[in-house]
C-alpha positions as a Markdown table, in Angstrom:
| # | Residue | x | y | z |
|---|---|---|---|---|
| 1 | Unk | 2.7 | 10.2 | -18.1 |
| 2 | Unk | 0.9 | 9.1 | -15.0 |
| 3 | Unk | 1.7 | 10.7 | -11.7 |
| 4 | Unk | 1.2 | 9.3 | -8.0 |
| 5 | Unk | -0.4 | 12.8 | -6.5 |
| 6 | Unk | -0.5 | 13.5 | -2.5 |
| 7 | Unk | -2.0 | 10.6 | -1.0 |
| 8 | Unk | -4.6 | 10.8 | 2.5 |
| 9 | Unk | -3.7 | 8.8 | 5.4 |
| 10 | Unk | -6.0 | 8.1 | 8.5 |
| 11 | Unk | -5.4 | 5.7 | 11.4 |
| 12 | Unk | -8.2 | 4.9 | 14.2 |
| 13 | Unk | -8.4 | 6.5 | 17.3 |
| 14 | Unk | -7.0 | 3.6 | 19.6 |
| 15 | Unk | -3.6 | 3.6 | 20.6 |
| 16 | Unk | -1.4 | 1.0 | 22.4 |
| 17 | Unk | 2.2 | 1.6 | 22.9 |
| 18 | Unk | 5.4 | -0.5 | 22.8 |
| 19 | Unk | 5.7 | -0.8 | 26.6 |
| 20 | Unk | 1.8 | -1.3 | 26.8 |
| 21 | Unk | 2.6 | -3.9 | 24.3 |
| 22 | Unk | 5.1 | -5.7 | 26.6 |
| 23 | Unk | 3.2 | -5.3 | 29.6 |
| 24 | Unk | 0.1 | -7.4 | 27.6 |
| 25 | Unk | 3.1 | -10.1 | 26.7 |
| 26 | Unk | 4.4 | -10.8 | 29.8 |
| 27 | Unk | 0.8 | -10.8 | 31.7 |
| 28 | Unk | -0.6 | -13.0 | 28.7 |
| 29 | Unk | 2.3 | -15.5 | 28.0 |
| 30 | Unk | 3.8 | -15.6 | 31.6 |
| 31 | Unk | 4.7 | -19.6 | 31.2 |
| 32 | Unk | 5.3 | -19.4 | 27.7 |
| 33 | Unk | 8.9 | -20.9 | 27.5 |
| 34 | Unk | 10.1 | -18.6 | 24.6 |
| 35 | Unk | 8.6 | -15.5 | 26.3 |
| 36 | Unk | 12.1 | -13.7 | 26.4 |
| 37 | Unk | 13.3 | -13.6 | 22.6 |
| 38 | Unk | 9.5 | -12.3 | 22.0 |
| 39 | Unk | 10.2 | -9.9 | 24.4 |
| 40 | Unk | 13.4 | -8.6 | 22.8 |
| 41 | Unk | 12.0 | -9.5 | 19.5 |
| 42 | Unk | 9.1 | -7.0 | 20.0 |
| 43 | Unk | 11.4 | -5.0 | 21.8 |
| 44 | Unk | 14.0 | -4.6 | 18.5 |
| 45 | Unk | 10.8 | -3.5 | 16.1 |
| 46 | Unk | 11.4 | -0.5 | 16.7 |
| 47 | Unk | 7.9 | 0.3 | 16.7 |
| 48 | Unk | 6.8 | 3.0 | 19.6 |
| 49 | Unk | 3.3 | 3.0 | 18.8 |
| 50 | Unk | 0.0 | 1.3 | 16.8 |
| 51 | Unk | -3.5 | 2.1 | 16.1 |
| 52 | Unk | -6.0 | -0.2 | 16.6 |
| 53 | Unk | -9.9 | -0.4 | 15.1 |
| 54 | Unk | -11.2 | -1.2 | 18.4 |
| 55 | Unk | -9.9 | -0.8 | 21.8 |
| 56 | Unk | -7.2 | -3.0 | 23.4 |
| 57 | Unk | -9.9 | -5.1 | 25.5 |
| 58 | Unk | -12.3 | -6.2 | 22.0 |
| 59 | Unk | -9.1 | -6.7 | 20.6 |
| 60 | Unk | -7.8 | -9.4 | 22.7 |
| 61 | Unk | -11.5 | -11.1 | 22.4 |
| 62 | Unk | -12.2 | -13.1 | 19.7 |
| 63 | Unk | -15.9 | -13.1 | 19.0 |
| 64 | Unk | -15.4 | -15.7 | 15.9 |
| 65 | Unk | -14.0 | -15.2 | 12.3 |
| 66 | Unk | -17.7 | -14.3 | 11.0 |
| 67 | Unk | -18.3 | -11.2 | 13.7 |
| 68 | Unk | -14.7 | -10.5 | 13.5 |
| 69 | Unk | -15.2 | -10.1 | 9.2 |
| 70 | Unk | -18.3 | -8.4 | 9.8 |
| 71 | Unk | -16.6 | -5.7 | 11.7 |
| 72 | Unk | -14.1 | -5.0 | 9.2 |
| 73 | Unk | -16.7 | -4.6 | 6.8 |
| 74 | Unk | -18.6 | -2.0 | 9.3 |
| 75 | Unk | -15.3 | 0.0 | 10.0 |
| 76 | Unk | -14.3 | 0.2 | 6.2 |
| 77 | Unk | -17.3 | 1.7 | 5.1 |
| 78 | Unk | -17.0 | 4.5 | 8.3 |
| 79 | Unk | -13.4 | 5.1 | 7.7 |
| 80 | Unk | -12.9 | 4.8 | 3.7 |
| 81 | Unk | -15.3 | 7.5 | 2.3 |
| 82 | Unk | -13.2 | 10.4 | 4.3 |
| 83 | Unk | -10.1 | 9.6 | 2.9 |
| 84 | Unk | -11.1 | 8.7 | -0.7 |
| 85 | Unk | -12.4 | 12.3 | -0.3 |
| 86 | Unk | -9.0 | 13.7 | 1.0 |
| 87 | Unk | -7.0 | 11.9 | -1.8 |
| 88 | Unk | -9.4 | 12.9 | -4.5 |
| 89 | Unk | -8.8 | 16.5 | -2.8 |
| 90 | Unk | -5.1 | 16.5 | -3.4 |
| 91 | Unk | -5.2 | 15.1 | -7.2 |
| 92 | Unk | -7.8 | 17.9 | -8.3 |
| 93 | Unk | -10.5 | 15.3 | -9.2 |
| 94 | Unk | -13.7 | 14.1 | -8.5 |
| 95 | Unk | -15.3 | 10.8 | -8.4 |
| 96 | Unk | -16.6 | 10.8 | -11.7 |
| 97 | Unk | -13.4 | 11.3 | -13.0 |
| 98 | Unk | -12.2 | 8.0 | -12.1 |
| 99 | Unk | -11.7 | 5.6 | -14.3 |
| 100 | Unk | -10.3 | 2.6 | -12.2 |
| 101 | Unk | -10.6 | 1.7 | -8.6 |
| 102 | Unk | -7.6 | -0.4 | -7.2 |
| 103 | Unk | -8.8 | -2.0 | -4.1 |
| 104 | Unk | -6.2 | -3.7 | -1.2 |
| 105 | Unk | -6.5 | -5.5 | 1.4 |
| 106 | Unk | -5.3 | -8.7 | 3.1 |
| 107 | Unk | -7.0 | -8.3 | 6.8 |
| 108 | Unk | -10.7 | -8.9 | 5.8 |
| 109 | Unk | -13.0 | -10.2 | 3.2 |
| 110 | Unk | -15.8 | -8.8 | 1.3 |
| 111 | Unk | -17.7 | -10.7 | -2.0 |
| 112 | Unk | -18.9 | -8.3 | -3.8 |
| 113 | Unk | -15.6 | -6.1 | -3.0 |
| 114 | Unk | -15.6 | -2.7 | -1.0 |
| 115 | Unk | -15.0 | -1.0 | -4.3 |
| 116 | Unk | -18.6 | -1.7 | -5.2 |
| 117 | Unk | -19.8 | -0.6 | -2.3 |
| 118 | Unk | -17.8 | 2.8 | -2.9 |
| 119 | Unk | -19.1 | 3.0 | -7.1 |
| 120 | Unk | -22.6 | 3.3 | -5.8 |
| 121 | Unk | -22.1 | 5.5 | -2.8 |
| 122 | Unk | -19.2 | 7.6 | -3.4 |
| 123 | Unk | -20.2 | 9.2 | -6.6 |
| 124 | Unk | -17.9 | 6.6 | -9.1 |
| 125 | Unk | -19.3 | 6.3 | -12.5 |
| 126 | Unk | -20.9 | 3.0 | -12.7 |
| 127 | Unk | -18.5 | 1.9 | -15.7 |
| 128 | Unk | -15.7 | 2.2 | -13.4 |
| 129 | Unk | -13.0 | -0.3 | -13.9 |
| 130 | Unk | -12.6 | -2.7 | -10.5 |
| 131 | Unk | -9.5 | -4.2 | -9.3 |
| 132 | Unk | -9.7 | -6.0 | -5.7 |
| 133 | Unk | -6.2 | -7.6 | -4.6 |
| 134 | Unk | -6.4 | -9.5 | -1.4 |
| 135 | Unk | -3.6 | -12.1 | -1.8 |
| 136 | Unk | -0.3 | -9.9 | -2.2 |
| 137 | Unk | -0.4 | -8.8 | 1.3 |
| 138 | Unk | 2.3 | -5.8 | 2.6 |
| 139 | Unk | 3.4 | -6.3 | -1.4 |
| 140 | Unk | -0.1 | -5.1 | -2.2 |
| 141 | Unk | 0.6 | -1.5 | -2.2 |
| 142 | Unk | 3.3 | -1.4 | -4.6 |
| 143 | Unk | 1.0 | -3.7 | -6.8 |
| 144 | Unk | -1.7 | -1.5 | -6.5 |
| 145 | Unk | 1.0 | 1.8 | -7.6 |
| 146 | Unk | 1.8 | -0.6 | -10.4 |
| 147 | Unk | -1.5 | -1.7 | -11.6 |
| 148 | Unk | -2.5 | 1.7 | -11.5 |
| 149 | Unk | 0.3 | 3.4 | -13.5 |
| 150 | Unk | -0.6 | 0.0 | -16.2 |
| 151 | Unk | -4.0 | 0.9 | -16.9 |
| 152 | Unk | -3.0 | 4.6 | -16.7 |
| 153 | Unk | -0.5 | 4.0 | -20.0 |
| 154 | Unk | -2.9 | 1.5 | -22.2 |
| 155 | Unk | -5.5 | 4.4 | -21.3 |
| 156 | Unk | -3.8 | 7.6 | -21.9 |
| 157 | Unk | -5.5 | 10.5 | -19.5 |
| 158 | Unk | -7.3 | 7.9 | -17.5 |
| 159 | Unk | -7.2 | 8.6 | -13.7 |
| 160 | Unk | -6.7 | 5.8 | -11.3 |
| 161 | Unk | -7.9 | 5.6 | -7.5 |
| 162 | Unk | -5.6 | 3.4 | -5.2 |
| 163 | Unk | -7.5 | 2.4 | -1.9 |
| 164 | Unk | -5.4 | 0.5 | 1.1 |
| 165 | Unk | -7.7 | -0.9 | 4.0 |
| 166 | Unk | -5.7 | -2.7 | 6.6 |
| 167 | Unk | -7.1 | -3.7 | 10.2 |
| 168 | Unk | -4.5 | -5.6 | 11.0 |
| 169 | Unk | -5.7 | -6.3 | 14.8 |
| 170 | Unk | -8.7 | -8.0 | 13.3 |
| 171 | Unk | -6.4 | -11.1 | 12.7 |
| 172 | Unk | -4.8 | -11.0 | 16.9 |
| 173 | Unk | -5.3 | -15.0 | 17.9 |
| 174 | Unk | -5.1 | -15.3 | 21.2 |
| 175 | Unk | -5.0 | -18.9 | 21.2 |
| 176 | Unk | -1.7 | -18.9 | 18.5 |
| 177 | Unk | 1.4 | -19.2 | 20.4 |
| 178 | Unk | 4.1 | -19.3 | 17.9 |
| 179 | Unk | 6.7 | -17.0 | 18.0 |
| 180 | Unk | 6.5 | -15.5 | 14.3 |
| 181 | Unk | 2.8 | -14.9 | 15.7 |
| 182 | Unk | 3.4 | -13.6 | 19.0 |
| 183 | Unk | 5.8 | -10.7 | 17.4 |
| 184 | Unk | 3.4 | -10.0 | 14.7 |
| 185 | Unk | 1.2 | -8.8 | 17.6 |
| 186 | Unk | 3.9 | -6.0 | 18.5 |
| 187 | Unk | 4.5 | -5.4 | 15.4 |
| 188 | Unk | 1.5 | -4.8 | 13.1 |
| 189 | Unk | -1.0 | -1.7 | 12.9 |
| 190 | Unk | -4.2 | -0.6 | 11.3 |
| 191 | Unk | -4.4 | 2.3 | 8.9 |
| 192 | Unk | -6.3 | 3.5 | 5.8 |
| 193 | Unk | -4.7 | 4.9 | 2.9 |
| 194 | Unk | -5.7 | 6.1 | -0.7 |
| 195 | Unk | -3.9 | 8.2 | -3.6 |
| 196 | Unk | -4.8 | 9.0 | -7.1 |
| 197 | Unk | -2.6 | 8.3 | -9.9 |
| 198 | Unk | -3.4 | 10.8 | -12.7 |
| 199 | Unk | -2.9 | 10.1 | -16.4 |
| 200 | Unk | -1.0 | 13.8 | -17.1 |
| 201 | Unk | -1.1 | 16.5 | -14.4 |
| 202 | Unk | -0.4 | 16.7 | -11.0 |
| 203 | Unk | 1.9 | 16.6 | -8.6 |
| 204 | Unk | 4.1 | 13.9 | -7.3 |
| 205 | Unk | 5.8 | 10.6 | -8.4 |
| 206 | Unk | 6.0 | 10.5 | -12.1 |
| 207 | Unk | 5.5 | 6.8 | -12.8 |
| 208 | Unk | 8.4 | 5.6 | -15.4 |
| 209 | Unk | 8.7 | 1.9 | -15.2 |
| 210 | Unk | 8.0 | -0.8 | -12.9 |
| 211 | Unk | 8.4 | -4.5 | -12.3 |
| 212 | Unk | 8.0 | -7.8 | -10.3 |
| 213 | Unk | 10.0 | -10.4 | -8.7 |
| 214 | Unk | 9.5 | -13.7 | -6.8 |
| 215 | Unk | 11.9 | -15.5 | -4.8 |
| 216 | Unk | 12.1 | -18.9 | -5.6 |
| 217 | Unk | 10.4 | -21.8 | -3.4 |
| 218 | Unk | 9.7 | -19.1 | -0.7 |
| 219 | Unk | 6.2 | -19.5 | -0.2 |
| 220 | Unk | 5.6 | -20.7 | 2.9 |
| 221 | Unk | 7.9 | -17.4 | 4.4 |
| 222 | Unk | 4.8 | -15.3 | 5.0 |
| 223 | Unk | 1.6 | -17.3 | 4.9 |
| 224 | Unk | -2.2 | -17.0 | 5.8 |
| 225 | Unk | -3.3 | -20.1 | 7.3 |
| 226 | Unk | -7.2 | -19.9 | 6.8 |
| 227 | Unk | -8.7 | -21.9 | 9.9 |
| 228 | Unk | -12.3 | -21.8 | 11.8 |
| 229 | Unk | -10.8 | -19.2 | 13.9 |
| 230 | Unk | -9.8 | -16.9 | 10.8 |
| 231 | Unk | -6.6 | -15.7 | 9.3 |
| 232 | Unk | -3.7 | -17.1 | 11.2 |
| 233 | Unk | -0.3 | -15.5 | 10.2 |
| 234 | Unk | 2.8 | -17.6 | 9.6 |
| 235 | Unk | 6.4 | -16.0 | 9.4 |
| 236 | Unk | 9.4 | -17.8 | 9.0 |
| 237 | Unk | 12.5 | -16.9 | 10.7 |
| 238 | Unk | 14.0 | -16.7 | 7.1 |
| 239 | Unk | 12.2 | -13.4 | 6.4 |
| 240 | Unk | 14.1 | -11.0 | 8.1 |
| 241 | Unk | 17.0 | -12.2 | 5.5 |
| 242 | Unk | 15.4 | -11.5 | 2.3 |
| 243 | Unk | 16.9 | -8.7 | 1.2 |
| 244 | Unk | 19.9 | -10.1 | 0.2 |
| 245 | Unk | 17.7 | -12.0 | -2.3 |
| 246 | Unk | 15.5 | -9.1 | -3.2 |
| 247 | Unk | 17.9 | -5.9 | -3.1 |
| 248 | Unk | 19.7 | -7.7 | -6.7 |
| 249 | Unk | 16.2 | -7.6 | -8.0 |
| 250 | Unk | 15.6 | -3.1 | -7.5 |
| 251 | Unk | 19.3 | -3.4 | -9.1 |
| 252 | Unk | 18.7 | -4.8 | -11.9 |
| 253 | Unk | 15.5 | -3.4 | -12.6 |
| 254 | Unk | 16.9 | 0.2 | -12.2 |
| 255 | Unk | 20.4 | -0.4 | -14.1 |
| 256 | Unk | 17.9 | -1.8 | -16.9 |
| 257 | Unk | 16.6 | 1.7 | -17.1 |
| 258 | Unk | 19.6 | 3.4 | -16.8 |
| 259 | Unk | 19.3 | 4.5 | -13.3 |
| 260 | Unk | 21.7 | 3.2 | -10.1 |
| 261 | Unk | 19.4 | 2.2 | -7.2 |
| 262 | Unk | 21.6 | 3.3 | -4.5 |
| 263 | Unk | 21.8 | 6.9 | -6.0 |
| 264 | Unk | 18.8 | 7.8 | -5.8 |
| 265 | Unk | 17.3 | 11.1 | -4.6 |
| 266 | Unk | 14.3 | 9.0 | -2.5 |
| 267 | Unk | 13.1 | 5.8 | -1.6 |
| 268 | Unk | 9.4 | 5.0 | -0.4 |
| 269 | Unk | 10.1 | 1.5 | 0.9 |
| 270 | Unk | 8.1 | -1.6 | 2.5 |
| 271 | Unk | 8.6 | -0.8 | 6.4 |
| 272 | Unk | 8.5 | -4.9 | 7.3 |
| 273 | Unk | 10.6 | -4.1 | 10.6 |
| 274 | Unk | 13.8 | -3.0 | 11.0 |
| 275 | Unk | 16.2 | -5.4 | 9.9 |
| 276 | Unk | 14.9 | -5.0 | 6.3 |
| 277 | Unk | 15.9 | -1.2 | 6.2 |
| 278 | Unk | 18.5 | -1.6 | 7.4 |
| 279 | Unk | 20.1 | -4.8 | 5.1 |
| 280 | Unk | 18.8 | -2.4 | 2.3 |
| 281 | Unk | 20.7 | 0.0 | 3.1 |
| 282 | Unk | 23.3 | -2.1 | 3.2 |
| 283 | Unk | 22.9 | -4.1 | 0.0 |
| 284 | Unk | 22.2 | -0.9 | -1.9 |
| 285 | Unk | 24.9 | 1.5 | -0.4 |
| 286 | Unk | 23.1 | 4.0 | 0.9 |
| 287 | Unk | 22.5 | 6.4 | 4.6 |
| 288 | Unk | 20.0 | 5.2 | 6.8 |
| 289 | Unk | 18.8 | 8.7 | 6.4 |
| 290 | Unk | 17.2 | 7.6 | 2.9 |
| 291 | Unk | 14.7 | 5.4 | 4.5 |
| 292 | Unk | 13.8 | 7.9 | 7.0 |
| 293 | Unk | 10.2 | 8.2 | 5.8 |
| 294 | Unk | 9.5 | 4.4 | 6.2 |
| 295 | Unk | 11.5 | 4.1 | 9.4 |
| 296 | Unk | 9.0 | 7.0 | 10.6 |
| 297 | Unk | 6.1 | 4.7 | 9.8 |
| 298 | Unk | 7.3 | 1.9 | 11.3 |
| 299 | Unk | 7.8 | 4.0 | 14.8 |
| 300 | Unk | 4.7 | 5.8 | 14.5 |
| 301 | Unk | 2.4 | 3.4 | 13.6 |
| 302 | Unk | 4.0 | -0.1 | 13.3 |
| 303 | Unk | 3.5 | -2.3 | 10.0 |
| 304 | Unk | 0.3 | -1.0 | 8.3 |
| 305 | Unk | 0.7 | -3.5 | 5.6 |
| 306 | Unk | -0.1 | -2.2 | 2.0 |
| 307 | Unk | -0.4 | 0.9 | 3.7 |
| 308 | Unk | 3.2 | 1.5 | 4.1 |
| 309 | Unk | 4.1 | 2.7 | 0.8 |
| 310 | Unk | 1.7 | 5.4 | 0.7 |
| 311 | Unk | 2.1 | 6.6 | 4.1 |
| 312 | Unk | 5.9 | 7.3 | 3.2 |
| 313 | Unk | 5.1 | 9.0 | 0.1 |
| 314 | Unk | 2.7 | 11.2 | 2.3 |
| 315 | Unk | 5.9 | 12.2 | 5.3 |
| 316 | Unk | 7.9 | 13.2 | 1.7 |
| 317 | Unk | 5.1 | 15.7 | 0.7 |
| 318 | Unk | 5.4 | 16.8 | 4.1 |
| 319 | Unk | 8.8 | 17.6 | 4.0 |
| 320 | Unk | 8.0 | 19.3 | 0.6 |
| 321 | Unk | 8.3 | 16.9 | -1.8 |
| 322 | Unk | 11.4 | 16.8 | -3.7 |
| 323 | Unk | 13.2 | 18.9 | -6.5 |
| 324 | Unk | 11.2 | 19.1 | -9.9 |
| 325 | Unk | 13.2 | 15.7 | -12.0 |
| 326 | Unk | 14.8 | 14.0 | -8.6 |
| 327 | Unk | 14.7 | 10.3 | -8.9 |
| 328 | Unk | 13.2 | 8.2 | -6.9 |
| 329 | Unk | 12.6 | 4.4 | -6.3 |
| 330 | Unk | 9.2 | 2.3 | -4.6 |
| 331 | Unk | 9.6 | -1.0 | -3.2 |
| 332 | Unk | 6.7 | -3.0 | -1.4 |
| 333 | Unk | 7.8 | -6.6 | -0.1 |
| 334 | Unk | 5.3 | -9.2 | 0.6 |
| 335 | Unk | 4.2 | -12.9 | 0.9 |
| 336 | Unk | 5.5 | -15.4 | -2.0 |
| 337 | Unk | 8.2 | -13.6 | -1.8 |
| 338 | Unk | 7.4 | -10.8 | -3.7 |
| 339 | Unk | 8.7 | -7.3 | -4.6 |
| 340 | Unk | 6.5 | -4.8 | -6.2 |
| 341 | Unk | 8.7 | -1.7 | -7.5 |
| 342 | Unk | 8.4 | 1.3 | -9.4 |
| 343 | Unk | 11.0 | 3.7 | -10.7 |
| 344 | Unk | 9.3 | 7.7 | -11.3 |
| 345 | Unk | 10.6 | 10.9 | -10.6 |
| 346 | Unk | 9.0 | 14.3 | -9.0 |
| 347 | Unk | 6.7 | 16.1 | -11.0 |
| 348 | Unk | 5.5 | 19.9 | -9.9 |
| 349 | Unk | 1.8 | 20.3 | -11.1 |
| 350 | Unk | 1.5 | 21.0 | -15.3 |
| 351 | Unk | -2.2 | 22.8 | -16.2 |
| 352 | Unk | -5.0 | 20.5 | -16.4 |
| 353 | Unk | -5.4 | 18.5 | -19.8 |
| 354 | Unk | -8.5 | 18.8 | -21.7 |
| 355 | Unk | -11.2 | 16.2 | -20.9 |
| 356 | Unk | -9.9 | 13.1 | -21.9 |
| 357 | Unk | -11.9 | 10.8 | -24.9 |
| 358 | Unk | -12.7 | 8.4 | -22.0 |
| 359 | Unk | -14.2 | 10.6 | -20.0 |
| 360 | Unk | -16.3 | 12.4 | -22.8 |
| 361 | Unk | -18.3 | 9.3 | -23.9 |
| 362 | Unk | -19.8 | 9.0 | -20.0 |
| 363 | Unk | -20.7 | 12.6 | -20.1 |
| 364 | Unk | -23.3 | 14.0 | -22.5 |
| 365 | Unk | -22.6 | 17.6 | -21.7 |
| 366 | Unk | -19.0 | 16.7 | -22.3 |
| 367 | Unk | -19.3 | 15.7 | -25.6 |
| 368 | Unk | -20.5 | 19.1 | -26.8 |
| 369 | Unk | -17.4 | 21.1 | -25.3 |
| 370 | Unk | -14.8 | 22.4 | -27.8 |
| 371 | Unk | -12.4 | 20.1 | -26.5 |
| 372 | Unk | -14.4 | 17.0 | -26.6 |
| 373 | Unk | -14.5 | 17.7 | -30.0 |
| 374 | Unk | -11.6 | 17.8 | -31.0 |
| 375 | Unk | -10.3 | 15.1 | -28.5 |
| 376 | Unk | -9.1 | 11.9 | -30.5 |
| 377 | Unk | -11.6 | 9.3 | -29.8 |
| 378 | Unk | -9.8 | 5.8 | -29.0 |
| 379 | Unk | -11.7 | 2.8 | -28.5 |
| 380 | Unk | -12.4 | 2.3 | -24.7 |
| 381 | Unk | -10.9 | -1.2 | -24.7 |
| 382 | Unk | -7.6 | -1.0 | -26.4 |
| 383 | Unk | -5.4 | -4.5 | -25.4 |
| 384 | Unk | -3.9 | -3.9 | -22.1 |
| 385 | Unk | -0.5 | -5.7 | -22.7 |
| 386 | Unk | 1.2 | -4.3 | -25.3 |
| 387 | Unk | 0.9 | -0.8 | -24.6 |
| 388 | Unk | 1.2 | -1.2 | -20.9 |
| 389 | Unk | 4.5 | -3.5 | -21.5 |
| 390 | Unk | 6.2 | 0.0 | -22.8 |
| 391 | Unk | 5.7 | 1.5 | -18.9 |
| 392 | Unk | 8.2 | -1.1 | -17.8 |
């Protein structure tokens, strides 16, 4: 069965603080009439910290949406190569063992994607499947997990790459002075993720099941607005409420598989902000302690987006993983309102398979090993549904 191994985490260099954050507010909004709830509002994030792309001063300009996209392209290609290389690291893998490339991102724009970009400079075979998702926002990296451990079960012993690029400070508008905007400045940080979902092996998050759910008529809760100036971000004061509609949803999709979602042994959750948490921990029963991977997240480096979710997973192998068969549940929450989330459980690293049938019809050597012999040789593009409707 798939397994979500180690992921690699980076963040830039650039740091601004809470109280640096609060400083910029009041000096930058002194006549703005709602100034005070931002304050406290940015205040209650618990957030202590972000890291930024750029330094504090080119991120309050705004040079235009094109130089602004054209920088995100820039610092994507310099940041995304080192920790591709540290995820692949942790799997056991190399590039040309890839067999999908799962790219998010909801903070800048590339046509052809990044992931092409990485195929024909990071050592990816050239039939390497591409998935972009741009649209899900924070929701995109438990789409991404779930995409991953899809493709992984319709391919068995395929290995899929997830990649989370977020430079969240690319989208500061200084000339937006709404208050869902004004917090998302405190609140949001930049960060580049990856993580490699094996199709047997490894070490990590088994991958069991995992689904979907929208609430109803709640698209315009977290919205891009795409204007001359560029990405502007809309959030509702409705938002910080969800989980009363979304906590039923990890219910029911866990009691469906025969598992309780407030017992389990770990939670890698969506850090939105702090009321989220903690309403989950209410609606689901369980410590604050659970969550205390995401709530690390959220104070170290503020809301990295689809970053989140791996970046949790990453303070849990850090702490030394969990016991071999412990259960544990993902949830990413984003714009629509959606909930990505996956039910697996901790795996301790099994020998390496033989060289899957996949991989031995892209390498000629391969196909003249004793195990590539006797490897069963499915076709390399079985239907997706049906066999990947079994892994949820």
């Amino acid at each position: 069965m798939p397994v979500l191994c180690r992921p690699a985490v980076a963040v830039p260099e650039h740091v601004i603080t809470r109280e640096e954050t609060l400083d910029l507010a009041r000096t930058l909004h002194a006549g703005h009439e709602q100034l005070p709830l931002v304050l406290r509002l940015i205040g209650n994030t618990g957030v202590a910290k972000r890291h930024l792309v750029q330094p504090i001063e080119r991120t309050l300009a705004h040079p235009g949406f094109e130089a602004r996209n054209a920088t995100y392209e820039t610092e994507a290609k310099a940041r995304v190569p080192a920790v591709v290389a540290e995820a692949l690291a942790h799997a056991g893998l190399q590039a040309r063992d890839i067999d999908l490339i799962v790219y998010v991102s909801c903070t800048g724009f590339m046509m052809p994607s990044l992931t092409a970009w990485m195929i024909n400079t990071l050592g990816f075979r050239s039939d390497t499947r591409q998935l972009p998702i741009a649209q899900l926002g924070c929701a995109a990296g438990g789409a991404a997990i779930n995409r991953a451990h899809d493709f992984c079960a319709a391919y068995p012993g395929a290995n899929a790459l997830i990649v989370a690029c977020e430079f969240c400070s690319l989208c500061y508008q200084p000339t937006d002075l709404t208050v869902g905007n004004l917090l998302s400045n405190g609140l949001f940080g930049d960060a580049v993720a990856a993580a490699v979902v094996r199709g047997s092996g490894g070490t990590g998050v088994l991958l069991e099941r995992n689904g979907s759910h929208l609430v109803p008529d709640s698209e315009d809760w977290i919205a891009y607005k795409v204007r001359e100036t560029g990405f502007h971000f809309l959030l509702d004061k409705r938002v910080p409420g969800t989980m009363e509609q979304l906590a039923p949803a990890l219910v029911d999709l866990a009691a469906r598989h025969g598992r309780d979602a407030g017992r389990q042994d770990f939670y890698l959750i969506h850090a939105g902000g702090p009321r989220i948490l903690d309403d989950l921990c209410k609606h689901l029963d369980v410590v604050p302690d659970m969550f205390r991977f995401s709530r690390a997240t959220l104070t170290e480096y503020g809301n990295i987006a689809s970053a989140v979710v791996l970046d949790a997973l990453r303070r849990l192998f850090d702490e030394g993983g969990a016991a071999p068969g412990a259960t544990g549940l993902i949830a990413g929450f984003g714009p629509g309102i959606t909930a990505e989330i996956s039910l697996g459980s901790w795996t301790h690293d099994a020998p390496p398979p033989a060289p899957h049938a996949l991989h031995a019809l892209h390498d000629p050597q391969a196909l003249h090993t004793p195990q590539a012999l006797h490897a069963p040789h499915a076709p390399l593009d079985p239907p997706l549904t049906p066999t990947a409707a079994v892994a949820r």
